[in-house]
DRENPAZA-994288 format. One line per field, with one value per residue: residue number from 1; residue in three letters; x, y, z of N, C-alpha, C, O in turn. Coordinates in Angstrom, 2 decimals, padded with zeros to 5 digits. Layout:
<recs>
resi	c(NUM; ...) $
resn	c(Ala; ...) $
n.xx	c(X; ...) $
n.yy	c(Y; ...) $
n.zz	c(Z; ...) $
ca.xx	c(X; ...) $
ca.yy	c(Y; ...) $
ca.zz	c(Z; ...) $
c.xx	c(X; ...) $
c.yy	c(Y; ...) $
c.zz	c(Z; ...) $
o.xx	c(X; ...) $
o.yy	c(Y; ...) $
o.zz	c(Z; ...) $
</recs>
This chain:
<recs>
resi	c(1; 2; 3; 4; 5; 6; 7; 8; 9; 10; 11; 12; 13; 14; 15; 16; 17; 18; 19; 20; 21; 22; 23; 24; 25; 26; 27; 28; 29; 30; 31; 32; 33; 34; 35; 36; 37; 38; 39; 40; 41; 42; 43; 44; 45; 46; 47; 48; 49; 50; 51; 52; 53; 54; 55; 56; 57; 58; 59; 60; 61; 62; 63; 64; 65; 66; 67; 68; 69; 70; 71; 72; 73; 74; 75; 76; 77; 78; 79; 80; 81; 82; 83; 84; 85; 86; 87; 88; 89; 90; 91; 92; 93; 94) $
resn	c(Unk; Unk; Unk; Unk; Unk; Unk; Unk; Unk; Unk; Unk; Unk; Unk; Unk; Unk; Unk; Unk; Unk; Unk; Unk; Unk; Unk; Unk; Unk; Unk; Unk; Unk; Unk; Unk; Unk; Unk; Unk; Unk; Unk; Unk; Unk; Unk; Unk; Unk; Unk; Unk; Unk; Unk; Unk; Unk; Unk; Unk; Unk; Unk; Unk; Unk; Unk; Unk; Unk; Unk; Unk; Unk; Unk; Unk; Unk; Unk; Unk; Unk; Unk; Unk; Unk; Unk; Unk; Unk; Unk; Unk; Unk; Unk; Unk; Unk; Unk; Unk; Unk; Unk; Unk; Unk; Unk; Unk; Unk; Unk; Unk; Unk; Unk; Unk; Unk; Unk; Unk; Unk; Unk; Unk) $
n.xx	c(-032.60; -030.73; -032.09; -031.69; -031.59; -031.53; -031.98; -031.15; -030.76; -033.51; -031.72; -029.06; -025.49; -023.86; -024.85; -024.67; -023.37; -023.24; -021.20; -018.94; -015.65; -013.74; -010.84; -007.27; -006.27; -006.93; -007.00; -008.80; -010.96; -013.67; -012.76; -010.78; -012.13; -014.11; -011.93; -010.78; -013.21; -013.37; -011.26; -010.99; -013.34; -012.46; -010.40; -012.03; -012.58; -014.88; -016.34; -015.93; -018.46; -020.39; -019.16; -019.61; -022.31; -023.19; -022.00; -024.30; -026.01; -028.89; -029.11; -026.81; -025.23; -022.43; -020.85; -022.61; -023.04; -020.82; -021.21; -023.53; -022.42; -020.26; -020.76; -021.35; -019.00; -016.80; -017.00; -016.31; -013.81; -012.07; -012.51; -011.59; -008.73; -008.05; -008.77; -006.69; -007.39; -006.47; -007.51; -009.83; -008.67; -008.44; -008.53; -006.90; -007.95; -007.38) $
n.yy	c(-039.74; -037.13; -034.60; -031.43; -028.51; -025.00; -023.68; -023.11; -026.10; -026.09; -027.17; -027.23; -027.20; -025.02; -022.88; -019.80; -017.35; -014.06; -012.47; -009.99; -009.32; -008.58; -006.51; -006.56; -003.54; -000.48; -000.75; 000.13; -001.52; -000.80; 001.52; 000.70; -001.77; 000.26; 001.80; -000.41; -001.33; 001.27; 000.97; -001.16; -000.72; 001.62; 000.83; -000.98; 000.66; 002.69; 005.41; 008.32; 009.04; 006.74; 004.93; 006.40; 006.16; 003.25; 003.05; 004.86; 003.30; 001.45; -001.22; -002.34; -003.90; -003.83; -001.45; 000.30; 000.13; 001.56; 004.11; 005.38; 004.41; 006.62; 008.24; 010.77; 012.81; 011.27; 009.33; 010.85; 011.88; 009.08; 008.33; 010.97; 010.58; 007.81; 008.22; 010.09; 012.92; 016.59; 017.92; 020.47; 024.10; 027.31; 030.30; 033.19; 036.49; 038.93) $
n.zz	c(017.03; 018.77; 021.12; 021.04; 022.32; 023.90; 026.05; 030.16; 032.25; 035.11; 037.30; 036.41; 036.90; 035.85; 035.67; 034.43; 036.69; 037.99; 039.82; 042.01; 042.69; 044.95; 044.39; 045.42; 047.75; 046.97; 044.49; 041.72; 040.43; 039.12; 037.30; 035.92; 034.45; 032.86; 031.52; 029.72; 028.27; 026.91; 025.78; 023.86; 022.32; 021.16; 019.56; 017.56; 015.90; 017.10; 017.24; 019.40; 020.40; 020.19; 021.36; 024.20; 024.16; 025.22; 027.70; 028.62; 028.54; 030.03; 029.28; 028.79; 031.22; 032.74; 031.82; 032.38; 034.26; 035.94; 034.73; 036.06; 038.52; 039.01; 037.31; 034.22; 033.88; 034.88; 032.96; 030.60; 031.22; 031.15; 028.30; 027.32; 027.84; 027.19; 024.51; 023.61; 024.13; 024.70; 028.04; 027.60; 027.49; 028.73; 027.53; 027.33; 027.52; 025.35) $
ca.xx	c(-031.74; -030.58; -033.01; -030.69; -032.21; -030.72; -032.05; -030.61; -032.32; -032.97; -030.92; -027.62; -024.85; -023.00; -025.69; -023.62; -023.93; -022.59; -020.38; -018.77; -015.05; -013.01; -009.75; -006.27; -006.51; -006.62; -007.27; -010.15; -011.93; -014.61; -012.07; -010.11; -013.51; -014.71; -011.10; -010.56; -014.37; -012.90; -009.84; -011.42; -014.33; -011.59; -009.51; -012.30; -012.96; -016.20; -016.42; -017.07; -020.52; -020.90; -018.64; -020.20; -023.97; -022.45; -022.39; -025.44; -027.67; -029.14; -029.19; -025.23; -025.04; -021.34; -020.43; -023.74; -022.91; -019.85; -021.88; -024.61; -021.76; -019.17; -021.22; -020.77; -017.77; -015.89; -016.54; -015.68; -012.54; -011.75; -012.85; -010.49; -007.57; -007.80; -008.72; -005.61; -007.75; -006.34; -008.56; -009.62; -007.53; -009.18; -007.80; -006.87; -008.42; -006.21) $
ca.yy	c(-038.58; -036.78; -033.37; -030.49; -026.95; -023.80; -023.32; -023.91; -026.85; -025.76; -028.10; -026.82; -026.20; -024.53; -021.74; -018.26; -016.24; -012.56; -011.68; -009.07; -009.79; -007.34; -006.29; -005.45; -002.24; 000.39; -001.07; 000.71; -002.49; -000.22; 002.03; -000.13; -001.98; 000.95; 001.91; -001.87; -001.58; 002.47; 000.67; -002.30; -000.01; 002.63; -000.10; -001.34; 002.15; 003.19; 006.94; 008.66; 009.03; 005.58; 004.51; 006.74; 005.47; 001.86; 003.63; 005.71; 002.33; 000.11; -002.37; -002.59; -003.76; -003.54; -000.22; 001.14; 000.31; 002.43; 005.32; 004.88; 005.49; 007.52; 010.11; 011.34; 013.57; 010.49; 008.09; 011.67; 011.83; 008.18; 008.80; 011.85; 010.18; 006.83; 008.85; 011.16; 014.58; 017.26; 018.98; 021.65; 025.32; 028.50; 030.89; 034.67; 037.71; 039.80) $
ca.zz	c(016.92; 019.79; 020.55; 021.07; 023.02; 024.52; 027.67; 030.62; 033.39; 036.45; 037.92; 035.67; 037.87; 035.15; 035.10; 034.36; 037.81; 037.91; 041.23; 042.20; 043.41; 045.57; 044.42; 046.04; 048.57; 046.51; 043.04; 041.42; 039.36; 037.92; 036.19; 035.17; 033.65; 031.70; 030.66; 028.94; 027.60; 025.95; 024.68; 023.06; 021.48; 020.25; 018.64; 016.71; 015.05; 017.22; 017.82; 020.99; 021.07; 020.28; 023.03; 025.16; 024.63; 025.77; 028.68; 028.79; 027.79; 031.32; 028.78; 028.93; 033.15; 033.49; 031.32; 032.56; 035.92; 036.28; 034.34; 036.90; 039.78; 038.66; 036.27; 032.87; 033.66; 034.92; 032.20; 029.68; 031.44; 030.55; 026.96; 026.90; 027.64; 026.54; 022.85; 023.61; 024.09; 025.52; 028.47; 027.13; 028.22; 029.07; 026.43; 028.11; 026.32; 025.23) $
c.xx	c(-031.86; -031.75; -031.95; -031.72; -031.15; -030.91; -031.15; -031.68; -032.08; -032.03; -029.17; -026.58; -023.74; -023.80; -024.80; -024.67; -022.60; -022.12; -019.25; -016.91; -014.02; -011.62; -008.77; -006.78; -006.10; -006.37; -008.60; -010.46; -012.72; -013.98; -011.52; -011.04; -013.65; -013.60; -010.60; -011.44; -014.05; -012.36; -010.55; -012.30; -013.38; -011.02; -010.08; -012.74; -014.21; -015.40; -016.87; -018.00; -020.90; -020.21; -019.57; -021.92; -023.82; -023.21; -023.44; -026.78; -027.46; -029.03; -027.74; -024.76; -023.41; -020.87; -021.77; -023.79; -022.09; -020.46; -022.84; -023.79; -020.88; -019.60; -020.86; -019.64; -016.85; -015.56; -016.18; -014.54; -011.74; -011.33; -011.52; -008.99; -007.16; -007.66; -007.33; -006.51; -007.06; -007.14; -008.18; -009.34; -008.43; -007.95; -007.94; -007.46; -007.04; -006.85) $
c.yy	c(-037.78; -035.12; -032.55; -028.98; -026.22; -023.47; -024.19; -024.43; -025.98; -026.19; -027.98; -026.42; -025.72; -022.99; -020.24; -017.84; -014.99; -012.44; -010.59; -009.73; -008.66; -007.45; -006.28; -004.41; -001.28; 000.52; -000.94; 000.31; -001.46; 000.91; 001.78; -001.05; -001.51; 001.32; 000.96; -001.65; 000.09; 002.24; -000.06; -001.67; 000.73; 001.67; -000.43; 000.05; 003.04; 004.29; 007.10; 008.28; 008.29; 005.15; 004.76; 006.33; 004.06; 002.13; 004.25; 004.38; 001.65; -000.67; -003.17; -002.86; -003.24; -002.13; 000.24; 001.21; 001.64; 004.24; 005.40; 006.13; 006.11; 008.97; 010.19; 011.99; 012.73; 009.66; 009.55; 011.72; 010.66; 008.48; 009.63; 010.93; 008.63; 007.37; 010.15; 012.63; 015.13; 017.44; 020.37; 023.17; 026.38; 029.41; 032.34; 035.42; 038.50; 041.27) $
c.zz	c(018.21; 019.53; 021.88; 021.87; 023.54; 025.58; 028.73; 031.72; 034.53; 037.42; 037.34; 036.62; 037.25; 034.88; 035.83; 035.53; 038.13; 039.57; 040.94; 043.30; 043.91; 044.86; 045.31; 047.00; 047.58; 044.79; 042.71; 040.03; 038.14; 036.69; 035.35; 033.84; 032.31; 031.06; 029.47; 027.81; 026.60; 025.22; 023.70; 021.95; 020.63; 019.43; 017.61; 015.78; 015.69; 017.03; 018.88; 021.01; 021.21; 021.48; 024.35; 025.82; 024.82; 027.10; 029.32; 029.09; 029.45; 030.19; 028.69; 030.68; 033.02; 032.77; 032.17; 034.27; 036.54; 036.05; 035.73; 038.55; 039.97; 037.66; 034.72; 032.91; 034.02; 033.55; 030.92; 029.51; 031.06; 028.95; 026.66; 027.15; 027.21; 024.98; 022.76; 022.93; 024.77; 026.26; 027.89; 027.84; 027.81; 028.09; 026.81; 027.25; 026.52; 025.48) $
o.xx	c(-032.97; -032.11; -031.63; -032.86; -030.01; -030.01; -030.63; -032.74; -031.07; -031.63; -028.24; -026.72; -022.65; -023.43; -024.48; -025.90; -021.41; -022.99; -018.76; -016.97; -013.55; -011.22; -009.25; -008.01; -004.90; -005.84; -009.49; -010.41; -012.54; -014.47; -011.51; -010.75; -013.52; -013.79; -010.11; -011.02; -014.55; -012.43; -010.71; -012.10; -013.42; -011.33; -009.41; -013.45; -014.62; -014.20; -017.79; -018.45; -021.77; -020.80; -020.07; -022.47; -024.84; -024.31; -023.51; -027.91; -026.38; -027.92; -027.62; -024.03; -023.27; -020.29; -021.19; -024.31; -022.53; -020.28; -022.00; -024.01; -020.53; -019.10; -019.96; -019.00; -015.75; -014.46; -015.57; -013.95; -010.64; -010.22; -010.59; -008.29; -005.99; -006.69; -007.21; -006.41; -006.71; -008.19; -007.17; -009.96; -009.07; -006.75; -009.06; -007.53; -006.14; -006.13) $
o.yy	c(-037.70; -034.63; -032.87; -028.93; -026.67; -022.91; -025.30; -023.92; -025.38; -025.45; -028.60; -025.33; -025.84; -022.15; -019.84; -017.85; -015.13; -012.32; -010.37; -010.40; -007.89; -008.61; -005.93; -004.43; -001.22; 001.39; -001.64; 000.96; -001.35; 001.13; 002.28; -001.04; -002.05; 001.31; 001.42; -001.69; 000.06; 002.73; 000.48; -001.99; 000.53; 001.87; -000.42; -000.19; 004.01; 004.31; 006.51; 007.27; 008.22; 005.05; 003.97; 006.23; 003.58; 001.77; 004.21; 004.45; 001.39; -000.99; -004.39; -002.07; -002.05; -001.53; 000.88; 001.94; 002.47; 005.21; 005.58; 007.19; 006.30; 010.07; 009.49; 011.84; 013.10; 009.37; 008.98; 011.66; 010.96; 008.76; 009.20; 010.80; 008.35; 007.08; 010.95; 013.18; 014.45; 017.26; 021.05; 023.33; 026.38; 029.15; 032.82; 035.00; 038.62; 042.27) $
o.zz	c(018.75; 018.46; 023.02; 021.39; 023.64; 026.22; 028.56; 032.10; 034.89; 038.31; 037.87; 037.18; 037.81; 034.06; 036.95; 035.58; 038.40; 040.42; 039.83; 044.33; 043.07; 044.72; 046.39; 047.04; 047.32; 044.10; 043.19; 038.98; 036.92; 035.57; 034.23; 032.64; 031.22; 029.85; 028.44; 026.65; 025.48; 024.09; 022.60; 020.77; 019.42; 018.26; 016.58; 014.80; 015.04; 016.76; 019.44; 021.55; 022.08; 022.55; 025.15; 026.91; 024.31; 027.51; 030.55; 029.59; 030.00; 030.62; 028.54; 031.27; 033.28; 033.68; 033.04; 035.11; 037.33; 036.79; 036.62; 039.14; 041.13; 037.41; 034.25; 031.87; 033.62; 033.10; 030.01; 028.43; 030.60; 028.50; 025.98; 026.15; 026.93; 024.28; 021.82; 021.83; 025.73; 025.65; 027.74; 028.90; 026.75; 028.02; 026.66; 026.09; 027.35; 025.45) $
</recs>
């Protein structure tokens, strides 16, 4: 009987390797990224917060990347408008 495992050999030249491939001039990959990875999460019912700790976790490289170099107020701004928030409006005193 054949014996079956999961690893891969060293010698595999199918072994998954992560690159990095340039876009277009002026096509901004990593937004586009975390906006896909907002949509896909919103669709299935997460909630913010959960979305957002995607983002927050190193254990997530490519959401956690963008968090990493774009900030919390970028990937919020995502959030907000992929979830159709308003920004929120300064309200005059009367």
């Amino acid at each position: 009987m054949a014996e079956f495992h999961n690893g891969a050999e060293a010698e595999d030249p199918f072994e998954a390797t992560a690159v990095f491939v340039d876009g277009p001039p002026g096509y901004d990959g990593a937004a586009a990224m975390a906006r896909a990875f907002i949509e896909e999460y919103a669709m299935m019912g997460w909630p913010r917060e959960r979305i957002l700790r995607l983002f927050q976790d190193p254990r997530y490289a490519g959401t956690h990347a963008v968090y990493h170099q774009r900030g919390e107020a970028f990937i919020h701004s995502l959030l907000d408008d992929v979830l159709c928030v308003a920004p929120a409006q300064e309200v005059p005193h009367a």
